[in-house]
C-alpha positions as CSV (number, residue, x, y, z in Angstrom):
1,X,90.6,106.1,120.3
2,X,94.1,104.3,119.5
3,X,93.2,103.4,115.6
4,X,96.2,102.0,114.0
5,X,94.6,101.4,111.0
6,X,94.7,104.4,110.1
7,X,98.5,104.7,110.6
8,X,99.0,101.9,108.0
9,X,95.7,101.6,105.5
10,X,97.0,103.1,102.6
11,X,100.0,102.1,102.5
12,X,98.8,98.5,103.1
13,X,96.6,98.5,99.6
14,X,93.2,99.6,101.3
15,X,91.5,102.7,100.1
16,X,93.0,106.3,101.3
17,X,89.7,106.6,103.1
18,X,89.2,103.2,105.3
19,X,85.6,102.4,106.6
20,X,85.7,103.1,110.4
21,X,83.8,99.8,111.4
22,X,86.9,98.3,109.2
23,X,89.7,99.9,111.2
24,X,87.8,99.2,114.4
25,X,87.7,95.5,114.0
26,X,91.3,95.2,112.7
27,X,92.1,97.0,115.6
28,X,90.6,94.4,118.2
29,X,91.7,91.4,116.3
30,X,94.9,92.8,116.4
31,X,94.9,94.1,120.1
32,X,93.4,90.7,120.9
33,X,96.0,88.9,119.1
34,X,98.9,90.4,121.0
35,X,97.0,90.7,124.7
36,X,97.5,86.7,124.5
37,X,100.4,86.9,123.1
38,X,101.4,88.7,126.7
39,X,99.9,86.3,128.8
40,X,101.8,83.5,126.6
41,X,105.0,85.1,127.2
42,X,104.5,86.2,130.8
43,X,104.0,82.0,131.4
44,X,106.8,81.5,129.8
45,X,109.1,84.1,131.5
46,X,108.1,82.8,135.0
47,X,109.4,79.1,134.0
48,X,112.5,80.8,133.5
49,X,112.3,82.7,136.9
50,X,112.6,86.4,134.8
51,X,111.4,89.7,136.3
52,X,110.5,90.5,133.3
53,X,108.9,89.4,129.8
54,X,112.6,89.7,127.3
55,X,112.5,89.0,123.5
56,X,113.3,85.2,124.1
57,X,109.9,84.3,126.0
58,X,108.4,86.0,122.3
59,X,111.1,83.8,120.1
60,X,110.1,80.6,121.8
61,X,106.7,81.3,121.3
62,X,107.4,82.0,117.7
63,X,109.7,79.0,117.2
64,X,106.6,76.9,115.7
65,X,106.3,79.2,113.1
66,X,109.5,79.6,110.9
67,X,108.5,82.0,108.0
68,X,107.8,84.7,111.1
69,X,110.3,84.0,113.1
70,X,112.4,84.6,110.0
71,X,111.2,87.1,109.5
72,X,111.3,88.6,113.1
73,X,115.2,88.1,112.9
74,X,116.0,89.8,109.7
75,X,113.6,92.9,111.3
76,X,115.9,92.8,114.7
77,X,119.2,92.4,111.8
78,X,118.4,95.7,110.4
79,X,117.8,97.5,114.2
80,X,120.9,95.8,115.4
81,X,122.4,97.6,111.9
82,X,121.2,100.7,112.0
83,X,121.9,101.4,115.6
84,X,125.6,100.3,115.2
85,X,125.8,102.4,112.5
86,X,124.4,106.0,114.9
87,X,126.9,104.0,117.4
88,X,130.3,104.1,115.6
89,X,129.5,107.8,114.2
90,X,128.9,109.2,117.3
91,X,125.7,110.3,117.1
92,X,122.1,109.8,118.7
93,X,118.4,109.6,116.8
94,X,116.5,111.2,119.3
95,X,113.5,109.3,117.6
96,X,114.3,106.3,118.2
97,X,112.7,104.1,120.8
98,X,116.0,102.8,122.8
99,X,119.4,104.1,122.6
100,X,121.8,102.8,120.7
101,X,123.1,98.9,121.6
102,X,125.8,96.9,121.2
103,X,126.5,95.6,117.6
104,X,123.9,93.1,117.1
105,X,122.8,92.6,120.6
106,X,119.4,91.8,119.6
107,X,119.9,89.0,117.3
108,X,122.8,87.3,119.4
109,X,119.9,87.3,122.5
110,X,118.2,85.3,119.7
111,X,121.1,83.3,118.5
112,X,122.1,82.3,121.9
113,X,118.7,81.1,123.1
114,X,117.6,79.3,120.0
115,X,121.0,77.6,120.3
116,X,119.7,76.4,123.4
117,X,116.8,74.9,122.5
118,X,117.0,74.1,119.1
119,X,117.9,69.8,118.7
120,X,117.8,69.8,115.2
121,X,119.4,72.6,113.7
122,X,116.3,74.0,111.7
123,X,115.9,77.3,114.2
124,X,119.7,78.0,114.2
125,X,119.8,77.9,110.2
126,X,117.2,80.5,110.1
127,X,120.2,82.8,110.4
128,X,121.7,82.2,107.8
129,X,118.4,82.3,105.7
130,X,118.8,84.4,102.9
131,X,115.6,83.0,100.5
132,X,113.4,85.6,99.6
133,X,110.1,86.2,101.5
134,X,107.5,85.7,99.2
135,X,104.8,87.4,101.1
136,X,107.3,90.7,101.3
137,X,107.8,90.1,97.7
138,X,104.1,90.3,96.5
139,X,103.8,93.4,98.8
140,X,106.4,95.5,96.8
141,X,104.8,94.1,93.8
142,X,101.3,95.5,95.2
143,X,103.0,99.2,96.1
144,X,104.7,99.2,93.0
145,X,101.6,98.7,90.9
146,X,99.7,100.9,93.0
147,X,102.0,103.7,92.7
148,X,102.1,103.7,88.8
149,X,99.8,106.2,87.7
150,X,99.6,108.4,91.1
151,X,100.6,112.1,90.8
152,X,103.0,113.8,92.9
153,X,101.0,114.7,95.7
154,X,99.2,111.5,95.8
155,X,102.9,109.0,95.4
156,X,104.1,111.5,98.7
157,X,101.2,110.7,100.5
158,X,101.4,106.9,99.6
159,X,105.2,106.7,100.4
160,X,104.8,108.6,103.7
161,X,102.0,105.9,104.3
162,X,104.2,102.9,103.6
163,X,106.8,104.3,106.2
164,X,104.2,104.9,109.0
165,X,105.2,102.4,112.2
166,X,105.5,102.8,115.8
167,X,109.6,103.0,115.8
168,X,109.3,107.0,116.8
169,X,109.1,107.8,120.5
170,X,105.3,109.9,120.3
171,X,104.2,106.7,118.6
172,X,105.3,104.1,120.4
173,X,104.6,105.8,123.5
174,X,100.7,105.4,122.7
175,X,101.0,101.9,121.3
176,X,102.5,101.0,125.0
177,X,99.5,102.9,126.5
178,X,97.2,101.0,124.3
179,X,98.7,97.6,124.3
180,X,98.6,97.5,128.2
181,X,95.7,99.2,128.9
182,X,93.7,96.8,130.8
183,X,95.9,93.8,130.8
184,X,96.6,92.0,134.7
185,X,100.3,90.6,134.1
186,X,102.4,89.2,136.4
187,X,105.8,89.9,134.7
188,X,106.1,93.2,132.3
189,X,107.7,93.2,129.0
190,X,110.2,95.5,129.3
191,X,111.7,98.2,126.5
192,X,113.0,95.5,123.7
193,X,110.0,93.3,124.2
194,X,107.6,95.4,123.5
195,X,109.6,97.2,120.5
196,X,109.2,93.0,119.2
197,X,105.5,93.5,120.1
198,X,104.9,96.7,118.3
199,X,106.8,94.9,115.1
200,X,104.6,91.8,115.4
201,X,101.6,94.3,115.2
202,X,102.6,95.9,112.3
203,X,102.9,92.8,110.7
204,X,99.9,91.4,111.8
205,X,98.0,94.7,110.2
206,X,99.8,93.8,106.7
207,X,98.6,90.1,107.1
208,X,94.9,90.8,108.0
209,X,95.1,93.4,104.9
210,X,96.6,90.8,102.5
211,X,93.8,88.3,103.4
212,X,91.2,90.8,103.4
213,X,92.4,92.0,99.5
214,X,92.7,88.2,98.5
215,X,89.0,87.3,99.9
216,X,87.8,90.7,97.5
217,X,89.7,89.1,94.7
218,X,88.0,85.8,95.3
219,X,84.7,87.8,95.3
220,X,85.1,90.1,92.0
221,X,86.4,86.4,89.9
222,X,84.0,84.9,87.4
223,X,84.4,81.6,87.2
224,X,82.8,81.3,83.8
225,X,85.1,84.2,82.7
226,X,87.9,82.4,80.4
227,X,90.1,85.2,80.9
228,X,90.5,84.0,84.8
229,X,93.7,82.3,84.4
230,X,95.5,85.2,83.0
231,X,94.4,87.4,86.1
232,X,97.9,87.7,88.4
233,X,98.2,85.6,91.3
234,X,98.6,88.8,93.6
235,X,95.6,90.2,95.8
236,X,95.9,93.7,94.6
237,X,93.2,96.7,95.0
238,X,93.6,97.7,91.4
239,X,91.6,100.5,91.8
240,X,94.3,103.0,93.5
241,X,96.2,102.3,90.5
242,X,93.7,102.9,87.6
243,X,93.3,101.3,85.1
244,X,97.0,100.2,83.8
245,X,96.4,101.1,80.2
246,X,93.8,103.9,80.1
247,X,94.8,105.7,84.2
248,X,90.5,105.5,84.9
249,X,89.0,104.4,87.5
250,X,85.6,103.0,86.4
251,X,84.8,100.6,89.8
252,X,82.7,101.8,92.9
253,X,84.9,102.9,95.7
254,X,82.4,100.6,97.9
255,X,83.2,97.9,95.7
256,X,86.6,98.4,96.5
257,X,87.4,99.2,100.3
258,X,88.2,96.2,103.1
259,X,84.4,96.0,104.9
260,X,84.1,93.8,108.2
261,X,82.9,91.3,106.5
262,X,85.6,90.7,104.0
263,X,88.1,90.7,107.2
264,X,85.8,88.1,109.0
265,X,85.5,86.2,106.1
266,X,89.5,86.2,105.8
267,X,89.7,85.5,109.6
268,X,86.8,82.5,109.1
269,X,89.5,81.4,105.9
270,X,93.1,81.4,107.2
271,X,93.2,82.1,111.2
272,X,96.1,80.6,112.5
273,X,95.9,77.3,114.4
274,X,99.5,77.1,115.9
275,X,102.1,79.5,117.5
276,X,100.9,82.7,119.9
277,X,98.1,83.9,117.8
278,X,95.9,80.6,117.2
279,X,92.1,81.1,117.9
280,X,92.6,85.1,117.2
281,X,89.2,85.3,115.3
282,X,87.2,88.4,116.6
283,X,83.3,88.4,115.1
């Protein structure tokens, strides 16, 4: 079985050792997630007359939701970046899931279609965007305090965690077998689509983990505790960390690692209601 979980837990803030029921149910809320996310974009394709599902039937899907979209366009920046960069010195990462592209092919597909559609002016300005992400911003906070006290062994393990993704060719060849396993669609995605999909499934992992840790937080606070306001406003699992001053760990591991019921309970919370992944809870 395809567990991605596993590929991402640690570096993600959940325990080095995930409960399997845990990884299971992230896996099909996540699998769910995206299999409509397909059907979406294969609707949308055919109103366009495409062979094929391209990254613009996943933008316009997106366009309700700017913080991801955003986000989406500063991941395909960096791609666009790194593959001119193996372009202009000559070489080829044989690791990489498509060859090398033009210089910033992916986000002008983006620019020019969002031109097209956008009345306003609020889609096109996402380019030019350079605010900082909060939610990326309290996820460095979290690896940074969780790294703190690790030894060498352990921080390697963490950091080679926090790199995991599907990019690599093994990889992404078995998210592709997994993702369309099973799925009846008219139109395909084809290569750059589904590198978008394997992104936005990454992503969605981090998201159902953040929710997941804030829910525990909510659950271990004492409202009677006068201390409570002091506690930081980030949903961290301070337990991989230690304790800050002292470097113990005094808390039950099964106090501490994401259980199906804290990701229901985070699903139950903050599911989505607009954009590609609304209605996405999986019990």
């Amino acid at each position: 079985m395809f567990l991605l979980y596993f590929e991402f837990r640690y570096g993600f803030g959940d325990c080095k050792k995930p409960l399997h029921d845990s990884a299971s149910l992230i896996q099909d809320i996540v699998h769910q997630q995206l299999v409509n996310l397909l059907h979406q974009a294969s609707e949308v394709a055919s109103t366009r007359n495409s062979r094929f599902i391209s990254i613009e039937d996943i933008v316009f899907l997106m366009r309700k939701d700017k913080v991801k979209l955003r986000r989406l366009l500063r991941y395909m920046k960096v791609k666009d970046t790194k593959a001119m960069l193996l372009r202009s010195v000559g070489t080829e990462d044989n690791e990489e899931i498509a060859q090398p592209v033009p210089t910033y092919k992916r986000r002008k597909v983006c620019y020019d279609f969002l031109s097209s559609i956008d009345q306003t002016g609020e889609l096109v300005a996402l380019f030019d965007d350079e605010s900082v992400d909060e939610i990326k911003h309290e996820r460095l906070m979290r690896a940074e305090l969780q790294s703190r006290n690790l030894d060498t062994k352990s921080y390697t393990e963490f950091c080679e965690a926090r790199q995991a993704g599907f990019s690599k060719k093994y990889k992404f060849q078995r998210f592709k077998e997994w993702i369309m396993a099973g799925i009846n669609l008219d139109i395909k995605p084809n290569l750059h689509a589904l590198e978008v999909v394997s992104y936005l499934a990454y992503e969605t992992v981090a998201e159902i983990v953040d929710l997941a840790l804030l829910v525990k937080q909510d659950m271990r606070s004492c409202i009677n505790d006068p201390m409570i306001k002091n506690t930081p406003q980030l949903c961290q699992n301070y337990h991989n960390a230690g304790d800050l001053f002292t470097g113990t760990n005094k808390t039950s591991t099964l106090d501490l690692v994401i259980t199906p019921s804290d990701i229901q309970e985070a699903m139950r919370r903050y599911s989505s209601t607009i954009g590609p992944f609304a209605s996405s809870m999986v019990c």
